[in-house]
C-alpha positions as CSV (number, residue, x, y, z in Angstrom):
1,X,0.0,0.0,0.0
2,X,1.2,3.8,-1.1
3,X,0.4,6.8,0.8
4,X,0.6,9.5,-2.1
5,X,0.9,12.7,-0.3
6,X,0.7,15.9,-1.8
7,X,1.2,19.7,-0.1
8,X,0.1,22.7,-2.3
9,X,1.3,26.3,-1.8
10,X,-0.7,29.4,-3.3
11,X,1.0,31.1,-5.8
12,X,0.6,35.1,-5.5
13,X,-2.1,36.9,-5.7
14,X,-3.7,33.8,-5.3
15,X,-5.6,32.8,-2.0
16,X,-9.3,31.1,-0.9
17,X,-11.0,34.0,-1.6
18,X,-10.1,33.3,-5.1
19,X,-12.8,31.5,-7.1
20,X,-10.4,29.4,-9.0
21,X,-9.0,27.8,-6.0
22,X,-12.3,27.2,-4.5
23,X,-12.7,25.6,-8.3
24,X,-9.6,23.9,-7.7
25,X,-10.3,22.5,-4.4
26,X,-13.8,21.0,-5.5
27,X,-12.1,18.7,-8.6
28,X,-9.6,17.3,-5.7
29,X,-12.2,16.4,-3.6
30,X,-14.9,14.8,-6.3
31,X,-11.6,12.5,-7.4
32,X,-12.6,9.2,-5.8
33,X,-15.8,9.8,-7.3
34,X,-14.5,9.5,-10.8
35,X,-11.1,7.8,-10.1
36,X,-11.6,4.1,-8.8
37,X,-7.9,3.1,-8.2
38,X,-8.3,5.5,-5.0
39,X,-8.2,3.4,-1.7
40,X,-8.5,5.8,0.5
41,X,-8.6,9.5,0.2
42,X,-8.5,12.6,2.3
43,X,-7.6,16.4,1.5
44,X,-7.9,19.5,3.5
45,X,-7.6,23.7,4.3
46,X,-4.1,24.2,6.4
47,X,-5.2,25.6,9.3
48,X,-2.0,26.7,10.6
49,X,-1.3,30.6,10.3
50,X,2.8,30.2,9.9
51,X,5.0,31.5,6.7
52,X,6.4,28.0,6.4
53,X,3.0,26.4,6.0
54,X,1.3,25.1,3.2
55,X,-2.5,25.8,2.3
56,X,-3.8,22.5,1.2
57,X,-2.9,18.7,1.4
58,X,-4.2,15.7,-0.3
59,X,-3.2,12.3,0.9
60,X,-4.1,9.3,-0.8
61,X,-3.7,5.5,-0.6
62,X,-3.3,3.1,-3.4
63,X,-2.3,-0.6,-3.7
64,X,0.8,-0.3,-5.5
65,X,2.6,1.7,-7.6
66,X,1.0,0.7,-11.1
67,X,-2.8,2.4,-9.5
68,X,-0.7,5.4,-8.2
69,X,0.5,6.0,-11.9
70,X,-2.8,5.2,-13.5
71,X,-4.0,7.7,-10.5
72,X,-2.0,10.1,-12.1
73,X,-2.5,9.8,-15.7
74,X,-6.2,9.5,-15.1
75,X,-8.4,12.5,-17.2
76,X,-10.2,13.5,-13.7
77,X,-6.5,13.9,-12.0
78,X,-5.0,15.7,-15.0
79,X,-7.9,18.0,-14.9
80,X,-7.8,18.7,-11.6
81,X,-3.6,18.9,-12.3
82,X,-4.0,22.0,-14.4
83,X,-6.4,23.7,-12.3
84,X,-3.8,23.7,-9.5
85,X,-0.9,24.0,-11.7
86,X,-2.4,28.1,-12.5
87,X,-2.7,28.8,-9.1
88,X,-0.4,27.1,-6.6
89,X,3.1,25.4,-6.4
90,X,3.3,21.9,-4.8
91,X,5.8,19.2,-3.3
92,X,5.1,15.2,-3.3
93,X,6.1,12.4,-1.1
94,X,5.1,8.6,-2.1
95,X,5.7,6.1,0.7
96,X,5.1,2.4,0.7
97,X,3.4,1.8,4.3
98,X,4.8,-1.8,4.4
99,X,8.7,-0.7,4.1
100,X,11.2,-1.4,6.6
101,X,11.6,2.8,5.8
102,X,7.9,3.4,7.2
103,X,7.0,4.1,10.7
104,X,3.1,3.8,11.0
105,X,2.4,3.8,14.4
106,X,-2.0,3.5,14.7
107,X,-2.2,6.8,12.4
108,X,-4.5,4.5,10.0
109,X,-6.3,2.7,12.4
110,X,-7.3,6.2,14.2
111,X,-8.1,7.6,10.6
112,X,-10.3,4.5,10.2
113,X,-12.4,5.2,13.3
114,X,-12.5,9.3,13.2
115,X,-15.7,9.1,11.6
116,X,-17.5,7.1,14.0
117,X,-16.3,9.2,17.0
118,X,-17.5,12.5,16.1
């Protein structure tokens, strides 16, 4: 399993108030709607107010590399791709859960259950 994690940075003048990344924001969250080698999605608004913070994250899982890159050469990902690539910078990290290089210490298993306890 691949936890695709991807931080975007505005791009001046560009901010929420701007309707194109509100536009932006609403193709990254409809892509598990359209994209089914998604295992597991979630994406977000930083809340942090600090200059070395980003403004939004997607992470998602996938089973293996070959449904990460059909992920990312999907239509509904390239779409939303260019939306973001007008307004905001962004940095990657791909990690395989199951390495001997990856620490998961009950983050999924409290992400799993965050639903049901609200």
């Amino acid at each position: 399993m691949l936890m695709h994690i991807v931080l975007f940075t505005f791009k001046a003048p560009w901010s929420w108030a701007s309707l194109e990344a509100i536009d932006a924001e609403r193709s990254t969250r409809a892509h598990p709607n359209h994209i089914e080698e998604i295992k597991g999605w979630t994406c977000g608004r930083n809340i942090t107010r600090r200059n070395i913070a980003a403004d939004f994250v997607v992470i998602g899982l996938f089973e293996n590399r070959e449904t990460l890159d059909a992920y990312i050469e999907h239509p509904n990902h390239q779409i939303g791709v260019a939306k973001w690539r007008a307004i905001a910078d962004w940095t990657i990290a791909d990690i395989e859960l199951t390495s001997d290089f990856t620490l998961n210490n009950g983050l999924l298993s409290v992400l799993q259950n965050i639903n049901t306890d609200l």
